[in-house]
C-alpha positions in Angstrom: 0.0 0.0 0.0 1.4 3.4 -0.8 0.1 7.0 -0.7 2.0 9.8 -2.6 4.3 7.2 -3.9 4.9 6.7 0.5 5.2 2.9 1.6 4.8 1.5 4.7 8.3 0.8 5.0 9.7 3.4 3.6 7.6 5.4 6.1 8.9 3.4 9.2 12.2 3.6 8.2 12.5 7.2 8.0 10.4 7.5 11.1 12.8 5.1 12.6 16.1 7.4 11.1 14.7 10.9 12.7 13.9 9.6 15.7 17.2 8.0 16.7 19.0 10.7 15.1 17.4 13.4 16.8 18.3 10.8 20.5 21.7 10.7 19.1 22.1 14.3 19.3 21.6 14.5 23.1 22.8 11.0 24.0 26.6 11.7 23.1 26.6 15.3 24.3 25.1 14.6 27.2 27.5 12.0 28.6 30.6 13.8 27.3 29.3 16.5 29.2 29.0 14.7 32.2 32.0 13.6 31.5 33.8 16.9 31.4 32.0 18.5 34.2 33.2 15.6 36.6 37.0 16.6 35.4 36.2 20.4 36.3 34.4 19.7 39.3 37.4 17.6 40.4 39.8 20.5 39.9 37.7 22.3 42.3 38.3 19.8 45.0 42.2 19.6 44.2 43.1 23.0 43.9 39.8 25.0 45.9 39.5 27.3 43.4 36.2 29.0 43.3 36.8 29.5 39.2 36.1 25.7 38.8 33.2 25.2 41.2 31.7 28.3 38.8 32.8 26.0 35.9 31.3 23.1 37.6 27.8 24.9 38.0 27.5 26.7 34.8 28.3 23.9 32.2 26.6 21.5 35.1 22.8 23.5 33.7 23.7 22.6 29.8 24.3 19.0 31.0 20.8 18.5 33.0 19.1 20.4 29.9 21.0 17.7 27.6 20.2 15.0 30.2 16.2 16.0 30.0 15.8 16.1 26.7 17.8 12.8 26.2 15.4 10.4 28.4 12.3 11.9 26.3 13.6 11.3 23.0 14.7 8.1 24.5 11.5 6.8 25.7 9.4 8.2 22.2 12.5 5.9 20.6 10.9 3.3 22.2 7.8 3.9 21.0 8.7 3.0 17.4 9.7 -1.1 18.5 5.7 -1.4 19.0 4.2 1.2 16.5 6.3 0.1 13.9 8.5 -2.9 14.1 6.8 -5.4 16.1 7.9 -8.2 13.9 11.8 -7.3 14.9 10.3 -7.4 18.9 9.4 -10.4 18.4 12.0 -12.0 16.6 14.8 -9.5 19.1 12.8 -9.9 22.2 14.8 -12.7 24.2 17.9 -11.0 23.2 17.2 -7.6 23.8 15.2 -8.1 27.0 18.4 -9.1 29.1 20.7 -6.1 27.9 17.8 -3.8 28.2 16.8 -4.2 31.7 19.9 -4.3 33.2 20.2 -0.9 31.5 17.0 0.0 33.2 17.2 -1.3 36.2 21.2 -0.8 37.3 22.9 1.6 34.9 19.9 4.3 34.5 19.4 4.5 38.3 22.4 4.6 39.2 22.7 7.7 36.8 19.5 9.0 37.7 19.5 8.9 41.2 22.9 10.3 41.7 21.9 13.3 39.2 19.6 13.9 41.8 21.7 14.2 44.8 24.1 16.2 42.5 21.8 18.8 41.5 20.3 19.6 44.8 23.1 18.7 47.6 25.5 21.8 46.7 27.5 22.7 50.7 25.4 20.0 52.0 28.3 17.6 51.6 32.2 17.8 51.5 33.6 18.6 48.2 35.0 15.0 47.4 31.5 13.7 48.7 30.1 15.7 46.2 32.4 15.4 43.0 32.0 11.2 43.5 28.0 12.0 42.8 28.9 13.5 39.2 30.9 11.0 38.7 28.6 8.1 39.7 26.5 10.2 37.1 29.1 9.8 34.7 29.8 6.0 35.2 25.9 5.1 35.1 25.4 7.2 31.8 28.4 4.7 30.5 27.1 2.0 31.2 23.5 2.5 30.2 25.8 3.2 26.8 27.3 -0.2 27.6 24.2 -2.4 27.4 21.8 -0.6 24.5 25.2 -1.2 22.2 25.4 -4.6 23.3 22.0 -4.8 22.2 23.1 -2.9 19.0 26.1 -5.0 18.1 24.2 -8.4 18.2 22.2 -6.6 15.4 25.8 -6.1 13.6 27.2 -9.1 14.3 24.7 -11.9 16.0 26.3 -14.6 18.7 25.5 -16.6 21.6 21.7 -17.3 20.1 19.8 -20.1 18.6 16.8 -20.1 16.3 13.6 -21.1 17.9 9.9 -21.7 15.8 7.1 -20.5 18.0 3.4 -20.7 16.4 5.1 -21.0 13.3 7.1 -17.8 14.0 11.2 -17.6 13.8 13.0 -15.9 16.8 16.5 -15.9 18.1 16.6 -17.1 21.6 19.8 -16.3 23.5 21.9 -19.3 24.6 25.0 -17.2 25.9 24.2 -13.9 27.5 28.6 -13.9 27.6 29.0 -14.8 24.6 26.4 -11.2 23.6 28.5 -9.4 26.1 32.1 -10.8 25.0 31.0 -10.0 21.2 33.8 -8.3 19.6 31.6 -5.9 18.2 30.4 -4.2 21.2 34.1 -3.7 22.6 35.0 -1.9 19.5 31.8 0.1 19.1 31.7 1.2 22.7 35.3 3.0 23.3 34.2 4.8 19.4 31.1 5.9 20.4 32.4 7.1 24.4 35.7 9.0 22.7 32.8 10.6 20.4 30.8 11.7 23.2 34.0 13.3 24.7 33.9 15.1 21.2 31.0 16.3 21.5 30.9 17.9 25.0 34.6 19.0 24.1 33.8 21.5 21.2 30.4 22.4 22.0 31.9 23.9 25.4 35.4 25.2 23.4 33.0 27.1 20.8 30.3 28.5 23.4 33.4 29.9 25.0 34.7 31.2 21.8 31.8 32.8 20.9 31.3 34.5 24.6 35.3 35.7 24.6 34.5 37.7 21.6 31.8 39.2 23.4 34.5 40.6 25.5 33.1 39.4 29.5 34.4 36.8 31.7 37.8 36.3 29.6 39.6 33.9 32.6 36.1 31.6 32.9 35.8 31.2 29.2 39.8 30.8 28.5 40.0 28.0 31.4 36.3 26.1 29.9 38.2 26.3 26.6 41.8 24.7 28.1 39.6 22.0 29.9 37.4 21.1 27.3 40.1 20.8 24.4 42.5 18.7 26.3 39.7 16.4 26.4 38.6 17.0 22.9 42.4 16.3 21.7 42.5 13.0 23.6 39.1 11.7 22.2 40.2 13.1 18.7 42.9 10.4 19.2 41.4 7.9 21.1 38.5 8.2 18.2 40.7 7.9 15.4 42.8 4.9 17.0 39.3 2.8 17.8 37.7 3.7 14.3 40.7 2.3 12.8 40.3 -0.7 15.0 37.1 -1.2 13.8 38.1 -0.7 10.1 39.9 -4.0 10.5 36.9 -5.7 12.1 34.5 -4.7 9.3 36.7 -5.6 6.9 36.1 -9.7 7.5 32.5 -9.3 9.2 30.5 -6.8 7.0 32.8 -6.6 3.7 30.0 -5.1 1.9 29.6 -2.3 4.6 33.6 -1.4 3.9 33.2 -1.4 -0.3 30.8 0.8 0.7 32.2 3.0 3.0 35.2 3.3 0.2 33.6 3.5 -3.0 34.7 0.2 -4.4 32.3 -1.6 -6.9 35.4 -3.9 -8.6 37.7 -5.7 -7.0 40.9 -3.4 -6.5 44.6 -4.6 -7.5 46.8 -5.0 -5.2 48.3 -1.6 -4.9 44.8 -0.2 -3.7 44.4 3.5 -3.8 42.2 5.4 -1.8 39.6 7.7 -3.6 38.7 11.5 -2.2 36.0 11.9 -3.9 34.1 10.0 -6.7 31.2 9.7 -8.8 29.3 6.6 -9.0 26.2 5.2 -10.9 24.5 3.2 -8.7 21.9 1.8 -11.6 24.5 0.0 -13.4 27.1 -0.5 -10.5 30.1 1.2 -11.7 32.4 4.0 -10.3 32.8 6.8 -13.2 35.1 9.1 -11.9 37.6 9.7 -8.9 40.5 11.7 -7.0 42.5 8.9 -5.6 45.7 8.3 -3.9 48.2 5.4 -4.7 48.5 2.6 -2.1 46.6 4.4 1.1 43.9 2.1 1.2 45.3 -0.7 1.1 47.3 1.2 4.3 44.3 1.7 5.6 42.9 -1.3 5.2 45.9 -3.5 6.0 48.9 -1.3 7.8 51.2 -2.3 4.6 51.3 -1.1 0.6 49.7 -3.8 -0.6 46.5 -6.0 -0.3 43.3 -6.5 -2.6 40.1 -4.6 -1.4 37.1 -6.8 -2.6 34.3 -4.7 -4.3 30.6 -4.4 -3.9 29.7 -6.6 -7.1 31.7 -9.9 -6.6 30.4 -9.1 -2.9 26.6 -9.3 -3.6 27.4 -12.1 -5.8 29.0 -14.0 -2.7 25.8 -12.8 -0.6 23.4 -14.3 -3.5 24.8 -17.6 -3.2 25.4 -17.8 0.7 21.6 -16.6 1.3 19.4 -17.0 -1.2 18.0 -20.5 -0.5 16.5 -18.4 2.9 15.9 -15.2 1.5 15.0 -15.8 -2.3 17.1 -14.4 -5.5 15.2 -11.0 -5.4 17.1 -9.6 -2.8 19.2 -6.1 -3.0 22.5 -6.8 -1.1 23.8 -3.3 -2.3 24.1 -1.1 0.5 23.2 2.7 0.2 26.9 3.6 -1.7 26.8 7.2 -1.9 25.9 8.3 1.9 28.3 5.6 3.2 30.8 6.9 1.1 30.4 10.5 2.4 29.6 9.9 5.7 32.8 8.0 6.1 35.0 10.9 4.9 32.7 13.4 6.9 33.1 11.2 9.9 37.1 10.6 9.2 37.6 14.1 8.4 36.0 15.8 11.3 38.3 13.6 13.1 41.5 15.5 12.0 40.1 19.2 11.8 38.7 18.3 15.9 42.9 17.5 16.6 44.2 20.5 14.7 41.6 23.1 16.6 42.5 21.5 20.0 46.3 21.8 18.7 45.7 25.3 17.7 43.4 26.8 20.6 45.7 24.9 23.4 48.8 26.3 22.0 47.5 29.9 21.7 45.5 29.2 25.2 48.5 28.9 26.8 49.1 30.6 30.8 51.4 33.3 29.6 49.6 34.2 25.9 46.4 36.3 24.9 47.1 34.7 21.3 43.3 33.2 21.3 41.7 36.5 22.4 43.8 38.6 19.7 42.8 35.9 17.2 39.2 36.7 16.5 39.1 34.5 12.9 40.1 31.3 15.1 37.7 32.4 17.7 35.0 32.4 14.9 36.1 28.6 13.5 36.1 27.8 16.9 32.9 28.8 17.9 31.2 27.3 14.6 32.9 23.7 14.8 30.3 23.6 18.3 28.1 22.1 15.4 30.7 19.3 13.9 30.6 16.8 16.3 26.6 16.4 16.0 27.5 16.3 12.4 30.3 14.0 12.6 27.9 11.2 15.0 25.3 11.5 12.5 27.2 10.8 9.7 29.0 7.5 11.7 25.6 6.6 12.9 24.5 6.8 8.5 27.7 4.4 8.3 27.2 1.8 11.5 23.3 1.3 10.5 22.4 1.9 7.2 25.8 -0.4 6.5 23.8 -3.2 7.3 21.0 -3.1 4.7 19.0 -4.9 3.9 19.0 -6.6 7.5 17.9 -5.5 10.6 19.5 -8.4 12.5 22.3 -9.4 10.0 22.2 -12.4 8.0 19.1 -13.4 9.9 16.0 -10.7 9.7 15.3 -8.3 6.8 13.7 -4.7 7.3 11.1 -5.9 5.0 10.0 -8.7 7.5 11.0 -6.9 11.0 8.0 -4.6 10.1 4.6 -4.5 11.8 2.0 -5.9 9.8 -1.0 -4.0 10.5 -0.1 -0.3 10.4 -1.2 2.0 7.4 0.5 4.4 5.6 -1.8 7.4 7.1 -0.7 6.3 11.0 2.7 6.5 9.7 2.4 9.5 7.9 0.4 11.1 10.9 2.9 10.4 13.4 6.0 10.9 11.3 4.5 14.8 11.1 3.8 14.7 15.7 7.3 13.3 15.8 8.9 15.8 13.6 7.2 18.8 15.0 7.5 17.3 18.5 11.2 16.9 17.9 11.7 20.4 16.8 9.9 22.1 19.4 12.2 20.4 21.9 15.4 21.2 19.7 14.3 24.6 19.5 13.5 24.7 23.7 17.1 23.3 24.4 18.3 25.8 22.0 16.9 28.9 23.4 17.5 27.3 27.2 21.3 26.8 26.4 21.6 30.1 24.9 19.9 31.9 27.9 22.4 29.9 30.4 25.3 31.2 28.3 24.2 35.0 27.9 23.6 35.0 31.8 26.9 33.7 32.1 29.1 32.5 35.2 28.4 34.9 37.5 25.0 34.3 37.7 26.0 30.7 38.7 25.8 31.1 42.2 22.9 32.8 42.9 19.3 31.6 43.2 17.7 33.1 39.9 20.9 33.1 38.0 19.7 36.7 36.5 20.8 38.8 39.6 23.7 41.0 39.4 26.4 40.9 41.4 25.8 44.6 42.9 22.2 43.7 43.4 22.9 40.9 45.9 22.3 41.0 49.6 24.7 39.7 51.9 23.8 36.6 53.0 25.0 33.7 55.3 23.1 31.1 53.9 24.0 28.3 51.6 22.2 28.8 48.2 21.3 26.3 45.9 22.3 26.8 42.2 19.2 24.6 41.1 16.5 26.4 43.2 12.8 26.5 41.5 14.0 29.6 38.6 17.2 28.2 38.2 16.9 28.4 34.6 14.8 32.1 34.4 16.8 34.8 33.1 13.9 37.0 32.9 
């Protein structure tokens, strides 16, 4: 059935894409950020200085706005495994329910309940007392990451399961829950998406402080946020690169097709492969037709030496044909989605390098005894738009790690086609698709405009009650205040 030339699946797979993209905006930012506002809230506790409990607060109000926003988009995620792809629940259930609720049941409380004695304990404990409940925050926010990518790399790369016929329905059934935690997959996946995350809190708190430097307040708070934030962001940068690369070797043998992809390959290179910039390809007739490449670097790449055959996507889908079609029937598309692979790879790869040369750049002219980065107002500028890369960057690795698996949900084992629910209509899909989308950019536009207003009040308004008063407005005062009272976030 099809309205508008609209199909159901076409429907729920896009409905499926915008929903988990919009989740995977807030889900790496908001752990990185967690992340990074344990590190400055530690500094406070070593070296007592009042700058980083400041530091602590302010970038502490992005992170519970990031945190918010995540579980909701998180829970209408959710949503779609009933609306849309009840098939894939019930052929995934046995193996997603383990992974799923210890994620519920150990690694979000712990995150959530010591977010809550973070937020509203501030001089009701010591320091240290106080710094381990961010960074309980921290640890549980890793491991919820921990056990929905277990979940995801079993889609990847399926072990420690059986096949099961139920009322003449297929499902896996888990024999090894080890064997789902030991999977390779996960152990590579995990450390790429955590160094990401690290990314992600890294520049977006390097480019807000950009941006409020050359508004000319506050120079010491922004230039420390900015040190902080890129010594993190030039460790991830590496750690990112080291793990993708890691995981370049993995897909190589496990989802060939995914790498072809990923590099642009249709034939079979030689075995002095070159590595192509850019390229054109017809994807009708399966052919490359023009490209900018470089001699031996992907075989480099792909093997750490000058030489080694890359296969390519057509003597791949002929290999797939004969390994699945007695299951799946001689009508099936093996080719993966060639163009946006391609691209998102160098997207991904490249916002990898320019993340290590601004850290580079903006630590060296950050230094003690330099006011390089305040004189610089062009790299204050790059600075403050590359806040946006890293949500870039996940999406495009997100385009590479799902859509590299088509045409299976599960691979090798469950099609999109058959994961989807049998009895929705186009209309319901196209009705909710339009909720989802509005819904999701009311709340992008909310976070937005909260961030922005936390970042014009700036850090002095940090430590006061309604985080709008002015400093010559304030009455002495003995008592403790709270820096998430009721109008923390009301710069009216």
């Amino acid at each position: 059935m099809s309205i508008l030339g609209l199909s159901i699946l076409s429907l729920a797979r896009f409905q499926f894409a915008m929903t988990t993209v919009f989740h995977f905006f807030f889900v790496p930012f908001s752990i990185g950020l967690g992340f990074v506002v344990a590190i400055m809230e530690t500094n406070y506790v070593i070296q007592k200085k009042d700058i980083y409990k400041k530091m602590t607060q302010f970038w502490g109000k992005i992170f519970l706005l990031s945190f918010a926003v995540g579980v909701v988009t998180g829970i209408i995620q959710e949503f779609q495994f009933g609306m849309n792809w009840s098939q894939y629940s019930r052929f995934m259930g046995d193996i997603f329910g383990a992974p799923l609720a210890i994620e519920a049941l150990a690694a979000f409380f712990l995150e959530s309940t010591f977010i809550g004695l973070w937020m509203f304990t501030w001089d009701r404990f010591k320091p240290v007392w106080h710094c381990l409940f961010i960074w309980l925050t921290s640890i549980g926010s890793m491991l919820s990451a921990v056990w929905i990518l277990a979940a995801n790399s079993f889609m990847q790369d399926p072990v420690g399961y059986a096949l099961k016929t139920v009322n003449g329905n297929t499902k896996a059934v888990m024999v090894s829950f080890a064997d789902v935690v030991k999977n390779p997959q996960l152990w590579l996946e995990l450390p790429h998406v955590l160094f990401g995350a690290f990314l992600t809190a890294a520049f977006v708190i390097a480019g807000s402080s950009a941006w409020r430097i050359l508004k000319g307040k506050n120079i010491e708070f922004w230039r420390k946020s900015i040190k902080i934030s890129l010594i993190v962001g030039l460790v991830a940068a590496i750690g990112v690169t080291a793990v993708g690369d890691q995981q370049t070797q993995y897909i190589i043998k496990n989802q060939p097709m995914k790498f072809a992809a990923t590099e642009g390959l249709y034939k079979t290179t030689g075995d002095h492969a070159s590595w192509a910039i850019v390229e054109g390809m017809d994807n009708k007739d399966h052919k490359v037709t023009w490209s900018i490449e470089i001699p031996y670097v992907l075989s480099m790449l792909s093997y750490h030496k000058p030489s080694g055959a890359v296969t390519g996507a057509n003597p791949l889908n002929k290999q797939l044909h004969k390994q699945y079609d007695k299951k799946f029937g001689k009508n099936m598309n093996y080719f993966v989605p060639m163009h946006t692979l391609f691209y998102s790879f160098r997207i991904m790869a490249v916002s990898a390098g320019v993340f290590a040369l601004l850290a580079i750049l903006g630590l060296y002219w950050n230094r003690k005894k330099s006011d390089q980065i305040v004189r610089y107002r062009w790299f204050l500028y790059i600075l403050g738009l590359s806040l946006w890369l890293p949500f870039i960057a996940n999406t495009a690795g997100w385009f590479v790690t799902e859509l590299g698996r088509y045409p299976w949900v599960v691979y090798g084992l469950l099609t999109i086609a058959d994961a989807v629910s049998p009895h929705v209509t186009v209309g319901s899909l196209l009705f909710s698709n339009i909720i989802y989308f509005l819904l999701f950019a009311g709340m992008g536009a909310v976070m937005i405009v909260l961030s922005h207003r936390v970042l014009v009040a700036g850090p002095d308004a940090d430590l006061q009650s309604g985080y709008g008063v002015n400093d010559e407005d304030k009455q002495d005062t003995d008592e403790s205040v709270d820096p998430y009272a009721k109008g923390a976030f009301n710069h009216e």
